[in-house]
C-alpha positions in Angstrom: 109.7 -31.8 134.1 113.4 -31.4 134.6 115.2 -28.5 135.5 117.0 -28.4 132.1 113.3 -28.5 130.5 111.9 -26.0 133.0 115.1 -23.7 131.7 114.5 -24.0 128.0 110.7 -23.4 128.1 110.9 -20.1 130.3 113.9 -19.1 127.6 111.8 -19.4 125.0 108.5 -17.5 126.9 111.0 -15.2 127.1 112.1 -14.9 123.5 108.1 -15.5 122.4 107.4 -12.7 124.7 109.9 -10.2 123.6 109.2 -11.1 120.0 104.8 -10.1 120.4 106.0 -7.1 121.8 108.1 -5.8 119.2 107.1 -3.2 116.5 107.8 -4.6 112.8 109.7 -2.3 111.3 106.7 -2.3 108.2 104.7 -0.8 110.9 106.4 2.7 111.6 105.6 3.4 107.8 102.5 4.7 105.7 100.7 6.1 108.6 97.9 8.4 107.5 97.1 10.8 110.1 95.4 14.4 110.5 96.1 17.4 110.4 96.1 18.0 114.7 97.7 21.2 115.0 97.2 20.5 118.9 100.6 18.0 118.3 102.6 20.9 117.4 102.0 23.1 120.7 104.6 24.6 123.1 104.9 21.7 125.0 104.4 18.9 122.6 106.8 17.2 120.0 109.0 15.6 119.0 107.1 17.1 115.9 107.3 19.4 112.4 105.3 22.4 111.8 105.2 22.7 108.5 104.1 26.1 106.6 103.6 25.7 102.9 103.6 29.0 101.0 102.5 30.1 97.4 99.7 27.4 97.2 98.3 28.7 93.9 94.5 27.6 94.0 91.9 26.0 96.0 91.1 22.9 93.7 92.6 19.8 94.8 94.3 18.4 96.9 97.7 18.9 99.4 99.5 16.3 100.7 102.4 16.4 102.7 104.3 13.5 103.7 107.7 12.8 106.2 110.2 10.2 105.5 113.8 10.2 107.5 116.0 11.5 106.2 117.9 8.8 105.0 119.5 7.9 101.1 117.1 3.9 101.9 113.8 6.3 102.5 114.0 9.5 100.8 111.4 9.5 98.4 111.5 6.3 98.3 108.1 4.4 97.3 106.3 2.8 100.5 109.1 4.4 102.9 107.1 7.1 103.9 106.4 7.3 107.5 103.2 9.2 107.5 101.1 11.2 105.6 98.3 14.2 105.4 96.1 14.7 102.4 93.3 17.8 102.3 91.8 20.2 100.4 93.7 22.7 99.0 93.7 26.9 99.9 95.6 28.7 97.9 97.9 31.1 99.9 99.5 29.3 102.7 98.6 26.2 105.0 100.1 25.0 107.9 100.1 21.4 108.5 101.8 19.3 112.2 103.7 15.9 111.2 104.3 14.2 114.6 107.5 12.2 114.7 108.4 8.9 117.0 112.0 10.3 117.9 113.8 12.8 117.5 116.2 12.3 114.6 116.8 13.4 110.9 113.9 14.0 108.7 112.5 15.3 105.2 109.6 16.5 104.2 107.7 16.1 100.6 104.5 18.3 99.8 102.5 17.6 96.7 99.3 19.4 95.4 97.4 17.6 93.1 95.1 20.5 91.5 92.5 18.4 90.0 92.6 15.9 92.7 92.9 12.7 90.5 95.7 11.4 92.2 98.2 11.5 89.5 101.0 13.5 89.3 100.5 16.0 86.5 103.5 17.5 85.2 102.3 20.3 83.6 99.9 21.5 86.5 100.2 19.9 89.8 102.7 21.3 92.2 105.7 20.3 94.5 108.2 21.2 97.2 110.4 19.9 99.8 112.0 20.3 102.5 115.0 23.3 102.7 113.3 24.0 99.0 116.0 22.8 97.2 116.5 23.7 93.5 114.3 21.2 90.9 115.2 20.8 87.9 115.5 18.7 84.6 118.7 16.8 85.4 117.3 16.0 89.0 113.9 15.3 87.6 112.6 16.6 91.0 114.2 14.8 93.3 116.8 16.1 95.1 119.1 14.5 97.4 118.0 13.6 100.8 121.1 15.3 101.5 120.0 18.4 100.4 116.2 18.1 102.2 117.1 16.6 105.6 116.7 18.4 108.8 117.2 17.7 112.6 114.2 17.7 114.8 114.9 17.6 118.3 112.5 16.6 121.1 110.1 19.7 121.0 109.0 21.1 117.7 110.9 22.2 114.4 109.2 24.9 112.2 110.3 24.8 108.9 108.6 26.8 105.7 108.4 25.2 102.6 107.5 27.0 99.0 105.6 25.3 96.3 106.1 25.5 92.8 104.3 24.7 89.7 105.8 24.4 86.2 
């Protein structure tokens, strides 16, 4: 083997090497993960605590997913980055979302009240992030503008209020 040959191959280990190692980017979305309130300790994070308020009944189902906060990902269908599904209790829950990084985020809660896993207009609630106004000329979607926060490296607490038609 030459020392030209010798060169190429251990360039291309190299490149082969650094390409197994490398996260696809499809991987950081559609995580389904727990509700570990353990992740959103004092000394944990990065990481959103998430309080959801005025849960109206205990049928169904909550869900409560992050995407960045970004115009490409905002509510955006398969760009979610993770996502926690339970039973429902009326009043309030309080659900952790780990994040990777630190960095700009948004935050989509759902509760489907006869857990069929449609969307229900006329019964099923939603909320978001910063609880921007919803309404018919948005049809419920709201800029990512208007739902993006910061989380830092520790944890962000942010309270988010449902509402039903």
């Amino acid at each position: 083997m030459t020392m030209k040959t010798s060169s190429k191959l251990g360039v291309m280990a190299l490149v082969a090497g650094s390409m197994a190692a490398a996260t696809p980017a499809s991987a950081q979305y559609n995580r389904t993960i727990s509700n570990d309130m353990s992740k959103c300790a004092a000394s944990a994070g990065p990481a959103i605590k998430v309080t959801v308020r005025g849960i109206e009944t205990s049928t169904g189902k909550i869900r409560v997913q992050s995407y960045y906060g970004t115009k490409a990902d905002w509510l955006k269908s398969g760009r979610w980055l993770s996502r926690i599904e339970t039973s429902a209790s009326a009043g309030s829950m309080t659900f952790c979302v780990p994040v990777s990084k630190a960095g700009v985020y948004g935050i989509a809660v759902r509760h489907d009240k006869n857990g069929n896993g449609k969307t229900d207009i006329s019964s099923d609630g939603g909320a978001m992030s910063n609880n921007p106004s919803i309404n018919i000329f948005n049809l419920g979607k709201p800029s990512y503008k208007k739902t993006r926060f910061t989380v830092g490296q520790g944890v962000k607490s942010i309270t988010i209020n449902m509402r039903y038609m």
